[in-house]
ZAGU-146333 format. One record per residue (C-alpha): residue number from 1; z, y, x. Coordinates in nm, 4 decimals, always signed. Layout:
<site seq="NUM" w="Z" v="Y" u="X"/>
...
***
This chain:
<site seq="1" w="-0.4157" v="-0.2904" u="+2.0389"/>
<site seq="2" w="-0.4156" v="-0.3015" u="+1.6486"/>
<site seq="3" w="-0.2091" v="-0.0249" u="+1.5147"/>
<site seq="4" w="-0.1071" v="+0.0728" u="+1.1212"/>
<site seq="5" w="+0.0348" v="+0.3420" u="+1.0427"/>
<site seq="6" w="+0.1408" v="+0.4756" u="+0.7019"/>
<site seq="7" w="+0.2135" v="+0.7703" u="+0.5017"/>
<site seq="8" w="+0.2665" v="+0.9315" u="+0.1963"/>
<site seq="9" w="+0.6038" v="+0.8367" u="+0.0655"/>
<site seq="10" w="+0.8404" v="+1.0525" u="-0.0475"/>
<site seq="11" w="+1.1139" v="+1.1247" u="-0.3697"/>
<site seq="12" w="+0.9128" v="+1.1672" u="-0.6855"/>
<site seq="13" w="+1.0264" v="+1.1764" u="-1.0422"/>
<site seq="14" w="+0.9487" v="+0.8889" u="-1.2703"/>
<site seq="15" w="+0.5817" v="+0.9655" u="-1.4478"/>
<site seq="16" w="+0.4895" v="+1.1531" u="-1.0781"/>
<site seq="17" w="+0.1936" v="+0.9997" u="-0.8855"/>
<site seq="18" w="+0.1997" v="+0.9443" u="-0.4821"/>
<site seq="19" w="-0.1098" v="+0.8049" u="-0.2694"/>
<site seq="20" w="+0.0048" v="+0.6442" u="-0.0179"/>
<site seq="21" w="-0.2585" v="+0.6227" u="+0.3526"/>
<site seq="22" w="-0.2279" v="+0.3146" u="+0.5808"/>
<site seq="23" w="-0.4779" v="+0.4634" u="+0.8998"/>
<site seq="24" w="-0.5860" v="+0.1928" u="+1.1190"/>
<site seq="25" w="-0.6222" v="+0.1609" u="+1.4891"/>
<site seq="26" w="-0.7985" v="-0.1086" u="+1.7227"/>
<site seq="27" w="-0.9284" v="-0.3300" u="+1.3904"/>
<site seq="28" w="-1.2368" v="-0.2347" u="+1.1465"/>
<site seq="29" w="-1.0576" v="-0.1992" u="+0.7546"/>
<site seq="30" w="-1.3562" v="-0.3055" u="+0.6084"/>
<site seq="31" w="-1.4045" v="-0.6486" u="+0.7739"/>
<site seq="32" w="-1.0476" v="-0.7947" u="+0.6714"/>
<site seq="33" w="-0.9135" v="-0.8424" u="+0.3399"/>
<site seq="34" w="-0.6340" v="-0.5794" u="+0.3282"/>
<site seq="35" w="-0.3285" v="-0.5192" u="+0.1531"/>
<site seq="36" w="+0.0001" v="-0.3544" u="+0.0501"/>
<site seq="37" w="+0.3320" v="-0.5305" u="-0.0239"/>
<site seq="38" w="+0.6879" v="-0.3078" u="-0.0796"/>
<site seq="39" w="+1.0105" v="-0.4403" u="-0.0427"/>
<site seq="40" w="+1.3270" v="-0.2767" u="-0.2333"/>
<site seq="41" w="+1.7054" v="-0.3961" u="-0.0920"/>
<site seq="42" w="+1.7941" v="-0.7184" u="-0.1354"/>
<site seq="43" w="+1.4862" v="-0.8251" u="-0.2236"/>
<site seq="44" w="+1.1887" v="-1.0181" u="-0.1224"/>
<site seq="45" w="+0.8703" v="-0.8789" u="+0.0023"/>
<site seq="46" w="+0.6302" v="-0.8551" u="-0.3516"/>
<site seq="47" w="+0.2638" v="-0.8125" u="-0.2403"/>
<site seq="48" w="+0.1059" v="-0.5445" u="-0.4291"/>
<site seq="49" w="-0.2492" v="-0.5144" u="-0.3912"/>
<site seq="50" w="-0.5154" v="-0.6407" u="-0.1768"/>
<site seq="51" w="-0.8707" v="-0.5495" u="-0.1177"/>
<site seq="52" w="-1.1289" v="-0.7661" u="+0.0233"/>
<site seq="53" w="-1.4077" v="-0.6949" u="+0.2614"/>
<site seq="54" w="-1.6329" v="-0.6989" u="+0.0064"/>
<site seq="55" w="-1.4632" v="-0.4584" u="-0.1762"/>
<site seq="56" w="-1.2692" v="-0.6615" u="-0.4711"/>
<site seq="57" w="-0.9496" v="-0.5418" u="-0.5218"/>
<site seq="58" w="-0.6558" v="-0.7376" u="-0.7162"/>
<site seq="59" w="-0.3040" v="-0.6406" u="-0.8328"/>
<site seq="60" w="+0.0180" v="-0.7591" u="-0.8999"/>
<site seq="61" w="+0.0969" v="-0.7699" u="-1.2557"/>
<site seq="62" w="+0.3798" v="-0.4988" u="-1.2407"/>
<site seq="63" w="+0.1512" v="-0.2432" u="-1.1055"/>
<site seq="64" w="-0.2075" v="-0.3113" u="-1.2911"/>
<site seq="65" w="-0.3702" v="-0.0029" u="-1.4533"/>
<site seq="66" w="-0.1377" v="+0.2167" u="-1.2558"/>
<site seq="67" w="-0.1898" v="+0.1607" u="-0.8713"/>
<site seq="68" w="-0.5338" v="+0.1726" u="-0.6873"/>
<site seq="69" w="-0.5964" v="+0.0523" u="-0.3707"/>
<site seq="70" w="-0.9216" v="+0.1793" u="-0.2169"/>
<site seq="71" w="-1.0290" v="+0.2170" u="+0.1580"/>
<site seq="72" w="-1.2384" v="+0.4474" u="+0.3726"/>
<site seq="73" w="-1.4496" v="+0.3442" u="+0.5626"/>
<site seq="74" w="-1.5296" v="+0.6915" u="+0.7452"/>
<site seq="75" w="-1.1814" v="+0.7544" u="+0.8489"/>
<site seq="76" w="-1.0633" v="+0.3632" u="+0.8838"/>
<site seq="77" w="-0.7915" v="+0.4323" u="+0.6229"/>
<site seq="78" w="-0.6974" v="+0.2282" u="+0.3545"/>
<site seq="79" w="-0.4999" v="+0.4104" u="+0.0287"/>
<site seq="80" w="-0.2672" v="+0.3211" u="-0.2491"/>
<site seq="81" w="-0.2781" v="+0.5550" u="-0.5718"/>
<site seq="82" w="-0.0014" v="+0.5362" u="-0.7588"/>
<site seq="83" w="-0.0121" v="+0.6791" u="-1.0957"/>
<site seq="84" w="+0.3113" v="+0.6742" u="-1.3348"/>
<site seq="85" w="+0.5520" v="+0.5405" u="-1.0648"/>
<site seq="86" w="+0.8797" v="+0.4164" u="-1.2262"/>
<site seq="87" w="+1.2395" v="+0.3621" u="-1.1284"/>
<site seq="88" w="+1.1556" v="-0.0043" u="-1.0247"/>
<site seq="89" w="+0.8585" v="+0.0872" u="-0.7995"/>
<site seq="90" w="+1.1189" v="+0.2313" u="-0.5650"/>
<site seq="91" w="+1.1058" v="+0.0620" u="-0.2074"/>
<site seq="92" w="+0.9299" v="+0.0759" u="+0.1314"/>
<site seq="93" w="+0.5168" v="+0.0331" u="+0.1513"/>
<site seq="94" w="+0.3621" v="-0.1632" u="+0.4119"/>
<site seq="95" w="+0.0352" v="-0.1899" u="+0.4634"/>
<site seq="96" w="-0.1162" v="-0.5005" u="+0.6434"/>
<site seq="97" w="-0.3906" v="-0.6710" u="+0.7373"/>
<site seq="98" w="-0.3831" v="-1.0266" u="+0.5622"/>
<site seq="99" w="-0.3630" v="-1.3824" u="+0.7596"/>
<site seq="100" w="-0.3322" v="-1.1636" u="+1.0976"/>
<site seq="101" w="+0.0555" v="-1.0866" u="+1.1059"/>
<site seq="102" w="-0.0282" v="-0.7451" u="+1.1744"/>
<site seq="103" w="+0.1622" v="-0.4736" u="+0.9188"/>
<site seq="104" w="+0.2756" v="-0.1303" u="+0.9784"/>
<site seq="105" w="+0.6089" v="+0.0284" u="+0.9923"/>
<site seq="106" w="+0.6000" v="+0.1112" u="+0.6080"/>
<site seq="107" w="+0.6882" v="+0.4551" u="+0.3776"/>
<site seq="108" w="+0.9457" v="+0.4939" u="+0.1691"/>
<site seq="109" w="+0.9284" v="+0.5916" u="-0.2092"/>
<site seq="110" w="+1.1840" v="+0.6738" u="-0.3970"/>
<site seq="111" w="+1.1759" v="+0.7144" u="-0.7594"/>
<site seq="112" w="+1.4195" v="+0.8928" u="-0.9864"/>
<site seq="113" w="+1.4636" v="+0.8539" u="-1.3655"/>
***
């Protein structure tokens, strides 16, 4: 059984960095392309970042030269750094593995001016 589970959120001031951890169960991170999206209320689900199996990451344009994604391959955990969070950045984290329908129950941050 495929399992994600995440962690990391929390309440953080605007400026403040979080890393988020998306620990995988039952799949190999490193074979599928994987990813985070967030979604904020009333609003749709924006992917965030990806990272392939090869290793080549990509961003949405809100979030480039702030947010990392990276994965490890000892512990079968895939991360989000996220560096200068802002007001807007505020909403849950999923973490999922793309094309399969498989995503986690998500974090929530929270980010106060």
């Amino acid at each position: 059984q495929v399992q994600l589970v995440e962690s990391g959120g929390g309440l953080v001031q605007a400026g403040e960095s979080l890393r988020l951890s998306c620990v995988a169960s039952g799949i190999i991170v490193s074979s599928f392309t994987m990813g985070w999206d967030r979604r904020s209320p009333g609003s749709q689900r924006e992917p965030v970042a990806t990272i392939t199996s090869g290793g080549d990451t990509n961003y949405v344009d809100s979030v480039k030269g702030r947010f990392t994604i990276s994965r490890d391959i000892a512990t079968n955990t895939v991360y989000l750094q996220m560096n200068g969070l802002k007001p807007e950045d505020t909403a849950v984290y999923y973490c999922y593995v793309r094309g399969a329908g498989i995503r986690g129950q998500g974090t929530q941050v929270t980010v106060s001016p």
